[in-house]
TIPAVEX-25856 format. One record per residue (C-alpha): residue number from 0; x, y, z. Coordinates in steps of 0.1 Angstrom, whole numbers, plus 5000, padded with zeros to 4 digits. Example, Ala and Ser with C-alpha at 12.3 -4.5 7.8 and 13.67 -1.06 7.14 Angstrom:
<sites>
+-----+------+------+------+
| pos |    u |    v |    w |
+-----+------+------+------+
|   0 | 5123 | 4955 | 5078 |
|   1 | 5137 | 4989 | 5071 |
+-----+------+------+------+
</sites>
This chain:
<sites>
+-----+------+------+------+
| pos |    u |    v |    w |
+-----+------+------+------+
|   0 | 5000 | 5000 | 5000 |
|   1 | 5019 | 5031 | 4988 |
|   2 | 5010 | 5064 | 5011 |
|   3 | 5034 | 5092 | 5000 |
|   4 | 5011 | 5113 | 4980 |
|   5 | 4976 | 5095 | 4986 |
|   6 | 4967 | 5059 | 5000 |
|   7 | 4965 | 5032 | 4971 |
|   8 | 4961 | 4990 | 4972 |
|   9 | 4947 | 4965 | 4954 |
|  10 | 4912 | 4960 | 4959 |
|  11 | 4896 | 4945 | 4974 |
|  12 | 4926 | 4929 | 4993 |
|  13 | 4938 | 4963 | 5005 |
|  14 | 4918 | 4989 | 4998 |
|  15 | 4880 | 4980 | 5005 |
|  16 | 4849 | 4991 | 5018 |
|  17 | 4855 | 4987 | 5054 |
|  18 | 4891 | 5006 | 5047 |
|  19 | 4869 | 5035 | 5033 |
|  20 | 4849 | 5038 | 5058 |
|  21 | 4875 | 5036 | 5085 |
|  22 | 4896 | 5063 | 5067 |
|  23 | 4866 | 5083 | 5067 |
|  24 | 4859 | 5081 | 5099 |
|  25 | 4896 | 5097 | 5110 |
|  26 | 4895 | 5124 | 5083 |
|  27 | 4866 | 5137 | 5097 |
|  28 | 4875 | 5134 | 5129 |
|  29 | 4910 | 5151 | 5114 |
|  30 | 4888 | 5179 | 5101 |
|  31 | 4868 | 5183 | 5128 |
|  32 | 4900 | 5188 | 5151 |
|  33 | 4915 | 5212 | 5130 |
|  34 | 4879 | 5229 | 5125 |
|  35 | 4883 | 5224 | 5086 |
|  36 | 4855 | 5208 | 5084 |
|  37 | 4829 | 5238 | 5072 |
|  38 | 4798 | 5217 | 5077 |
|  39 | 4802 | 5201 | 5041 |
|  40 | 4825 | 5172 | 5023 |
|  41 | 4829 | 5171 | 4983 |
|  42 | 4830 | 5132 | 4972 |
|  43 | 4842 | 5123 | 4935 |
|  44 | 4854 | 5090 | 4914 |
|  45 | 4873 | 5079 | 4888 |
|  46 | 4857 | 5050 | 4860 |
|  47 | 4869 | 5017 | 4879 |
|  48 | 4840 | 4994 | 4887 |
|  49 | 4853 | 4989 | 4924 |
|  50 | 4853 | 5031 | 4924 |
|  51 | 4813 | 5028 | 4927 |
|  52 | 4814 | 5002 | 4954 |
|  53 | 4833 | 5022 | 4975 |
|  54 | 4820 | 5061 | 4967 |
|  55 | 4783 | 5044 | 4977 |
|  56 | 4794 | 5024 | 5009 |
|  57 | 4812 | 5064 | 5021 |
|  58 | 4782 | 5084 | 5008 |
|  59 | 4756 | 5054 | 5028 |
|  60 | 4780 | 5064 | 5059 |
|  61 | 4780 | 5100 | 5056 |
|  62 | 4735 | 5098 | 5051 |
|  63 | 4735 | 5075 | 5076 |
|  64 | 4754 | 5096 | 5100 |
|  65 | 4735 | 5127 | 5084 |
|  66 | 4769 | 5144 | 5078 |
|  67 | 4765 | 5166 | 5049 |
|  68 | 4784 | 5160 | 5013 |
|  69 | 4779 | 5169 | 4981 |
|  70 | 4789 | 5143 | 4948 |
|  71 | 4800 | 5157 | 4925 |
|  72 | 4804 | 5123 | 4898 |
|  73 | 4828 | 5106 | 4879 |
|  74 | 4852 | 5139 | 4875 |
|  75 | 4890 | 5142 | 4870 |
|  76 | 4908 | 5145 | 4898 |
|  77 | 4922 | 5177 | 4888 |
|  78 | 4884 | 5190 | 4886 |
|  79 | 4881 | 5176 | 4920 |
|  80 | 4905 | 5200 | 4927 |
|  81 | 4894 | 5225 | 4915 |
|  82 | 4859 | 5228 | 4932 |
|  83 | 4873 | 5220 | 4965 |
|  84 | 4896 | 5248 | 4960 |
|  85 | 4866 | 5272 | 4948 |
|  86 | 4842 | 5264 | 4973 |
|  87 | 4867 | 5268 | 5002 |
|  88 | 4863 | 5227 | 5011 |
|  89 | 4875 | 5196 | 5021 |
|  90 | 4873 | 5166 | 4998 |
|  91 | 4872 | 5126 | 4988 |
|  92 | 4884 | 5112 | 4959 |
|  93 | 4883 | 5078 | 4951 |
|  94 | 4910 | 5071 | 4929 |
|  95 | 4944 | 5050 | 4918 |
|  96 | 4954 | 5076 | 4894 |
|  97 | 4973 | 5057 | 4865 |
|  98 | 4979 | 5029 | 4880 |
|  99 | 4961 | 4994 | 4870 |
| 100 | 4923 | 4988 | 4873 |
| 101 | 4934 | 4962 | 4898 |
| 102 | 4942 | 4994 | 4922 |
| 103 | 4924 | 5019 | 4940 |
| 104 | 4927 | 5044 | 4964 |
| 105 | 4918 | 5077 | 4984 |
| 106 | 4930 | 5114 | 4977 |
| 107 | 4921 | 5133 | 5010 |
| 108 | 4922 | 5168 | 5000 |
| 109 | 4919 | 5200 | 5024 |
| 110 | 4907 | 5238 | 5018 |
| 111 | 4939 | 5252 | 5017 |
| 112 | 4954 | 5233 | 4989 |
| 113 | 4968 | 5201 | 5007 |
| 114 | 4964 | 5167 | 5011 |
| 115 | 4957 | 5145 | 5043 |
| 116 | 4975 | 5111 | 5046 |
| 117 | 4966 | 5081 | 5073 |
| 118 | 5001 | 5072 | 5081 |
| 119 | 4999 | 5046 | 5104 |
| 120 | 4998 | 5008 | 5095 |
| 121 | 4960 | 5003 | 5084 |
| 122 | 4968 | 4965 | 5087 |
| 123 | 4970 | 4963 | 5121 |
| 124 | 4942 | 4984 | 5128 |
| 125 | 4906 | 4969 | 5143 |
| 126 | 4885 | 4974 | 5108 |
| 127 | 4846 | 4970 | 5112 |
| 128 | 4836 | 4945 | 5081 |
| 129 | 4810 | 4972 | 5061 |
| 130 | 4788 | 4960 | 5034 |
| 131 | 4789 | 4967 | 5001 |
| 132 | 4755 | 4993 | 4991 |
| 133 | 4740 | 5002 | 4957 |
| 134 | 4724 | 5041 | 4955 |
| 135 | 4706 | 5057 | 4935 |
| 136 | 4729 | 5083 | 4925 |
| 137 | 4734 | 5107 | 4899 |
| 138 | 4771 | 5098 | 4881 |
| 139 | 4775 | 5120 | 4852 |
| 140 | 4763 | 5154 | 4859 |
| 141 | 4776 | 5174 | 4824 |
| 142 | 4771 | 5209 | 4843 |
| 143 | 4799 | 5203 | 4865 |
| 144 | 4823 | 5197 | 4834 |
| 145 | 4804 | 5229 | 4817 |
| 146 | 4809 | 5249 | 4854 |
| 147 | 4845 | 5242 | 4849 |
| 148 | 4851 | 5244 | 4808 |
| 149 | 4835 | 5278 | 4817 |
| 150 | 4860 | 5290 | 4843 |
| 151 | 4888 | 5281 | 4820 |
| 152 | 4874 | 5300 | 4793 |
| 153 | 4878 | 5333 | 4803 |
| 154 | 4917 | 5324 | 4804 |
| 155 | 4920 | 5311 | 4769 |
| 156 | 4918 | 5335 | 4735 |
| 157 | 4912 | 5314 | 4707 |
| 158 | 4901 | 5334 | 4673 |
| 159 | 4897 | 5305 | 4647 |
| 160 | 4885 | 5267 | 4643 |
| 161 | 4900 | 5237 | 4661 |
| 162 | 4897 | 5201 | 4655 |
| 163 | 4907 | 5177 | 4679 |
| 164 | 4898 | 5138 | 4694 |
| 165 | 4906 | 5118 | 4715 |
| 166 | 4913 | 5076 | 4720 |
| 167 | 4880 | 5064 | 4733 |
| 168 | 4895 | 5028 | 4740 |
| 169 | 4917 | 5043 | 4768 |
| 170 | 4895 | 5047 | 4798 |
| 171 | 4896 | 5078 | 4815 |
| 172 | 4872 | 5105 | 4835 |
| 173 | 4890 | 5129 | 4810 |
| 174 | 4868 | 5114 | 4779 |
| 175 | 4834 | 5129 | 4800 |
| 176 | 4854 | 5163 | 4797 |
| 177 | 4864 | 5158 | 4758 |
| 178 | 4832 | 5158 | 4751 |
| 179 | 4819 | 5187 | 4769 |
| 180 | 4847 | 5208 | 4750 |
| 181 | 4828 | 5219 | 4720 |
| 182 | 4796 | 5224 | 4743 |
| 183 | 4815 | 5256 | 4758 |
| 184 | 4842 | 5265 | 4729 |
| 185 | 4824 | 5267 | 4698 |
| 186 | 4852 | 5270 | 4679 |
| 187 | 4865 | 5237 | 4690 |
| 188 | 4849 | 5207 | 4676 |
| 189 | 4856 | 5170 | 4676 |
| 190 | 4862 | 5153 | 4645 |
| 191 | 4881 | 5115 | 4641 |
| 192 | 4903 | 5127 | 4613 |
| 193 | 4917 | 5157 | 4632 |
| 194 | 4957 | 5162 | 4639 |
| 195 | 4952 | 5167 | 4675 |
| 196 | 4945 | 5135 | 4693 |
| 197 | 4944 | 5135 | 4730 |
| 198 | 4948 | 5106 | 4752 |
| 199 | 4946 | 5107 | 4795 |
| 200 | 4949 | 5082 | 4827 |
| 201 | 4921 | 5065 | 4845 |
| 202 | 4916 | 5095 | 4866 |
| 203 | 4922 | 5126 | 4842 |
| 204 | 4954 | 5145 | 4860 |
| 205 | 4978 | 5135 | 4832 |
| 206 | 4972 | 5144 | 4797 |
| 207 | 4993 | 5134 | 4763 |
| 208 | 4988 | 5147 | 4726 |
| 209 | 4993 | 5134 | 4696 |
| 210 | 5000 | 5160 | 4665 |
| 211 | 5004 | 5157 | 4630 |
| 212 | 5012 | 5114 | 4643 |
| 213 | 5036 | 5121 | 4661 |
| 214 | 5036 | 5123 | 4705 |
| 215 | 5044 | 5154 | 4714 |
| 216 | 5074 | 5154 | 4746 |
| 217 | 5067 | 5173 | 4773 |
| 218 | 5094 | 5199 | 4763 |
| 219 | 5074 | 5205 | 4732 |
| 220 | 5045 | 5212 | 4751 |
| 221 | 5061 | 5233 | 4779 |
| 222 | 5076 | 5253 | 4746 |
| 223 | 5041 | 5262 | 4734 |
| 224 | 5027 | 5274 | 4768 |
| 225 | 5056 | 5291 | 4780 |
| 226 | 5054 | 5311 | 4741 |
| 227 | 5021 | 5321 | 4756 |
| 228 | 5042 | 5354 | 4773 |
| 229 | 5018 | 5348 | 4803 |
| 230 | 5041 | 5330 | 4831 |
| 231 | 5075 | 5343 | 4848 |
| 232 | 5082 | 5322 | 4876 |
| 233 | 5084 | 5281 | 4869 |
| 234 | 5089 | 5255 | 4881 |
| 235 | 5106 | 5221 | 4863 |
| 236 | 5122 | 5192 | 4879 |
| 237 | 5157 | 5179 | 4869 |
| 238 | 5138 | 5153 | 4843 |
| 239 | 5131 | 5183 | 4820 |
| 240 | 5157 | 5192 | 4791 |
| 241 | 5176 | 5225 | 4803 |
| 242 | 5172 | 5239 | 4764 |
| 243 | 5137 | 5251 | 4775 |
| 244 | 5156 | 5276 | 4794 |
| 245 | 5178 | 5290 | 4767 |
| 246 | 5142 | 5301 | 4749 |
| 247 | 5132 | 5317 | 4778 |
| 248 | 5160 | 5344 | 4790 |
| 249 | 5136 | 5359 | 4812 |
| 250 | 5116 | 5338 | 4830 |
| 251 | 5125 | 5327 | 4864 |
| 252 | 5127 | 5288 | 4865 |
| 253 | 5133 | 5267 | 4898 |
| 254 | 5142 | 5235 | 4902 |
| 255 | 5112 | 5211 | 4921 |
| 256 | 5111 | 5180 | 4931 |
| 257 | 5087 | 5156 | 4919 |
| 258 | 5056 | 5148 | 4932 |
| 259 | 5023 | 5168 | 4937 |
| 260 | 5031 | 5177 | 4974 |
| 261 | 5062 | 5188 | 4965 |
| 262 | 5057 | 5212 | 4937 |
| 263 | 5023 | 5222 | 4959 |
| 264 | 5055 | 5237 | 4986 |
| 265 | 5075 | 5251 | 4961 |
| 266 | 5040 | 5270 | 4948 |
| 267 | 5036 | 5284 | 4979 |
| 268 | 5077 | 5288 | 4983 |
| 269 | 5085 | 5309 | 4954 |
| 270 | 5048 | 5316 | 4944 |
| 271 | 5054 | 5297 | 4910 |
| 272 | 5029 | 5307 | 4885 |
| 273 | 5036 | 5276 | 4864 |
| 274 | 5048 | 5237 | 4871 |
| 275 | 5053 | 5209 | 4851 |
| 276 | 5062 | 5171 | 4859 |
| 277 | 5073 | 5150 | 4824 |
| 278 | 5046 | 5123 | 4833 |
| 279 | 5021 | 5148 | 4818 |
| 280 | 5012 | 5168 | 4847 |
| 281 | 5008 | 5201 | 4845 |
| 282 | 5002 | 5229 | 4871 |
| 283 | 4984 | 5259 | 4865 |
| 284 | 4984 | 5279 | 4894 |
| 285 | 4985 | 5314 | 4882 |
| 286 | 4947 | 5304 | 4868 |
| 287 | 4937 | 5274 | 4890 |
| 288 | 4956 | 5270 | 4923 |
| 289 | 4966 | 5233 | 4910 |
| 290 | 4968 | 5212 | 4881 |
| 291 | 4945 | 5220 | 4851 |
| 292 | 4960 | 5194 | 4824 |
| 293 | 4932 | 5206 | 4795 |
| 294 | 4943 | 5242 | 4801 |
| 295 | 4980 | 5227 | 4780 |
| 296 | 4958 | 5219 | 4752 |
| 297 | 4945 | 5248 | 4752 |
| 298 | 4978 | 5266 | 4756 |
| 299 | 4986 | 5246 | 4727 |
| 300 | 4957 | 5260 | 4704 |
| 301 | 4968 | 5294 | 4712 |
| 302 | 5001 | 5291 | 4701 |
| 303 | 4991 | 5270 | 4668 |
| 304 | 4974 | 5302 | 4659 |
| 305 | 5002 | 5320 | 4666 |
| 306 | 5027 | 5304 | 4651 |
| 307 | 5035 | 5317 | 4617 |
| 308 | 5046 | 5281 | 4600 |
| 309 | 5022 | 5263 | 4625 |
| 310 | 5051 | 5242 | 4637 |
| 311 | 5055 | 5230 | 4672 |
| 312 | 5092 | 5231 | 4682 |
| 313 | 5110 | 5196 | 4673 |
| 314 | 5124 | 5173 | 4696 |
| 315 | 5155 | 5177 | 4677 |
| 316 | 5161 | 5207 | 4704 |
| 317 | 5154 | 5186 | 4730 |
| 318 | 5181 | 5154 | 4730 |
| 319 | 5170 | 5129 | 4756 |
| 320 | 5155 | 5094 | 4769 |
| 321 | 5130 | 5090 | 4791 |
| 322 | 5121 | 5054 | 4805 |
| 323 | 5109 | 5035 | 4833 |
| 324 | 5128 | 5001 | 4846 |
| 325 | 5121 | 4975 | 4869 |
| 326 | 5159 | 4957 | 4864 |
| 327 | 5172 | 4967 | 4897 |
| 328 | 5207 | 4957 | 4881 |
| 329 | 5203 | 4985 | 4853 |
| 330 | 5207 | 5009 | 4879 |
| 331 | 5235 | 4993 | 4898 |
| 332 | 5257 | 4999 | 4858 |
| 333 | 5241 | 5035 | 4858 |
| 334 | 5255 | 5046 | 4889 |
| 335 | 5292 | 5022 | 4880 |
| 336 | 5294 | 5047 | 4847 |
| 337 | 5286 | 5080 | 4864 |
| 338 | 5315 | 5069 | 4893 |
| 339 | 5339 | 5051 | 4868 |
| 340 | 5335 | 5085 | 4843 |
| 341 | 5342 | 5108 | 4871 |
| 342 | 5303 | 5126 | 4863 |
| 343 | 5297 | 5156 | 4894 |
| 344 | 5265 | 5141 | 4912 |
| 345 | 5243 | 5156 | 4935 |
| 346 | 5211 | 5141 | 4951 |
| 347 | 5177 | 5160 | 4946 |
| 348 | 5145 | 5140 | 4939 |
| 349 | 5170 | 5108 | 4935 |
| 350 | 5204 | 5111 | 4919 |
| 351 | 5215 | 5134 | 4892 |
| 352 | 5247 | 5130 | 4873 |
| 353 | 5261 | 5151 | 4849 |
| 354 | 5292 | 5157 | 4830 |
| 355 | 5306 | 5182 | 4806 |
| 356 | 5331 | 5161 | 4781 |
| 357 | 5344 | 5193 | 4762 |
| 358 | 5328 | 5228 | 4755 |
| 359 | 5300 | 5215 | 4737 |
| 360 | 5291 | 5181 | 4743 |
| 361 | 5276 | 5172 | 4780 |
| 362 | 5253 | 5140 | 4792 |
| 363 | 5231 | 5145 | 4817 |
| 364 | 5214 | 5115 | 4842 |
| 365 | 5185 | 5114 | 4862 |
| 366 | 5174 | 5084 | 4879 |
| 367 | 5143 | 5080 | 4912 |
| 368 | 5125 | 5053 | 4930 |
| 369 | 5086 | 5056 | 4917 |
| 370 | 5067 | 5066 | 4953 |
| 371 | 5034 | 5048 | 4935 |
| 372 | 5044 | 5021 | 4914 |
| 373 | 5069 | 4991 | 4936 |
| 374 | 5102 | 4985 | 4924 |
| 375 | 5099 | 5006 | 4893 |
| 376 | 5130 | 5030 | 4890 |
| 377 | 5126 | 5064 | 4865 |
| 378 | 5154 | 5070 | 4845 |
| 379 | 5156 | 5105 | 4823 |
| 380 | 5188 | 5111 | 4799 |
| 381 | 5196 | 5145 | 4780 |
| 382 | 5219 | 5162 | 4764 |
| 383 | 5232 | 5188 | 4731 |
| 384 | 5234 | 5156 | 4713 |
| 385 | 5213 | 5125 | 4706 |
| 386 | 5243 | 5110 | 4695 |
| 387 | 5260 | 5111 | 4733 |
| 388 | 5229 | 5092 | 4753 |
| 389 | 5227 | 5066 | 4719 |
| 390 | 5265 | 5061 | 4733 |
| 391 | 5257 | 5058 | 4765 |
| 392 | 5226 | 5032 | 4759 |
| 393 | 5251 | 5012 | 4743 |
| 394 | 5281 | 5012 | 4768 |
| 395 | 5250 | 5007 | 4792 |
| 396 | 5244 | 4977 | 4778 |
| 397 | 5276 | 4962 | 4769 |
| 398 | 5289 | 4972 | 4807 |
| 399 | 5292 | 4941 | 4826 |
| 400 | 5280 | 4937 | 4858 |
+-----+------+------+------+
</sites>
């Protein structure tokens, strides 16, 4: 059971009704201490079938108890967010994020922009067995998604047509959203042979597009919203190419470390108006206090407009690797070639090596433990040449152990 951002398991072995409802119970009690509370709890769910189970069992509790809520549906969590921020209230979300429909989980959020964890050991705790309950509640409420789509749209300036779609095989809370799009923008309308396809998680709070067939990096992205003229102070962890910086003489970028309570600190720290992590979140708090991943598309409208030759920036700019490893033995030749090739290392958000081999050529290396996935290590590579980490791959793999 992972608890470093949120609480997740798989369900029904570790995360179950009676764990809900014994959560619950110490949130509010939590709240009720710390007289955050306000008389009124915002409950929401992602698309996995043991999301209902548990969302009714809490919201049977809560009537039961006649403690006051309000559902707001199957939303993404970033939406979740978003209304608990606006109405000034604590919150429930019942949620895995990306992880496998085999998972599920809890994202306790409070008023003032944080989130609440149950640290101790939920095993060895006394759980009541709860039973499972089937309401009659309303799931998908479209004025909710409008409510929000209309926020948003008084921070976007869009002047022509759009086209976009988006993969309706991959399951996600952010497909309910899509669809509202053209509903508020009328100049934005689906259409299956558009350029722009987007794609999201189970619970909507990361985002990836597609353009012209190819996956845009997150570099590319970051280049179109940064283009916007609109933010000065940023946030980017070490997993984000350093070019982005050499377009950008005067904005004010600080390093973060990964993680949404993290970058939430460094928000309040240096009062960021924009963050981004590489795994396709993206933080809008000069517009939304927290993550707003459909604000980047349309970020990414704006500057298509814009844009003279209608080009996104190439990934040619932007040399690098980015991939996940479970080979616990990869890592152990990672670390042997930053030692062995004398690379200056310091740790932040994991280990970072990096090495200048003459006044143009460098390598850069990133590697972290995943808080949320088990024995899955995140390894990020970059540098002024594609031909220097297609080196290093190969001494990588040649190296013996």
């Amino acid at each position: 059971m992972f608890k470093d951002y949120d609480i997740r398991g798989i369900y029904p072995k570790e995360i179950n009704e009676s764990v809900a409802i014994f959560l619950t119970k110490k949130f509010l009690n939590y709240l009720n201490k710390a007289k955050k509370y306000n008389n009124c709890l915002l409950i929401a769910q992602d698309i996995r079938n043991s999301s209902f189970r548990i969302v009714n069992t809490i919201i049977r509790y809560l009537e039961k108890n006649k403690l006051k809520y309000s559902f707001l549906g199957i939303i993404p969590t970033p939406v979740f967010y978003y209304f608990c921020l606006r109405n000034k209230l604590p919150g429930i979300m019942i949620t895995a994020s990306h992880l496998q429909i085999k998972y599920n989980g809890f994202k306790f959020f409070l008023p003032n922009n944080k989130i609440w964890i149950y640290k101790k050991n939920i095993k060895e705790e006394n759980l009541e067995k709860e039973n499972v309950f089937n309401l009659n509640i309303r799931y998908l409420d479209n004025e909710v998604y409008d409510n929000y789509l209309i926020y948003l749209k008084d921070f976007v300036n869009l002047k022509y047509l759009h086209t976009f779609y988006f993969q309706k095989n991959i399951k996600s809370t952010n497909n309910f959203l899509f669809k509202r799009i053209p509903k508020v923008f009328k100049n934005i309308r689906l259409n299956k042979n558009s350029s722009l396809l987007l794609f999201s998680d189970y619970d909507g709070d990361r985002l990836f597009i597609k353009y012209k067939g190819k996956y845009l990096i997150s570099e590319e992205i970051l280049f179109c919203i940064l283009s916007s003229g609109l933010y000065k102070n940023i946030g980017l962890p070490l997993s984000i190419h350093k070019n982005i910086k050499k377009f950008f003489p005067e904005i004010n970028f600080y390093t973060v470390k990964t993680g949404h309570n993290n970058i939430k600190n460094f928000y309040r720290k240096y009062n960021l108006d924009f963050a981004l992590e590489p795994s396709g979140h993206f933080y809008f708090f000069k517009e939304v206090k927290t993550e707003s991943p459909i604000l980047a598309f349309f970020r990414l409208l704006e500057f298509i407009e814009k844009s003279e030759n209608k080009e996104i920036k190439s990934s040619n700019l932007f040399p690098l690797k980015r991939f996940n490893t479970k080979d616990h033995s990869l890592i152990k030749k990672i670390k042997k070639y930053i030692i062995k090739n004398k690379f200056k290392v310091k740790k932040m958000d994991g280990l970072y090596g990096y090495k200048n081999f003459d006044k143009e050529n460098y390598l850069g290396i990133h590697f972290r433990k995943s808080k949320t996935e088990k024995n899955l290590w995140r390894i990020f590579v970059e540098s002024n040449n594609l031909k220097n980490i297609k080196n290093f791959m190969l001494k990588l793999k040649s190296q013996n152990d």
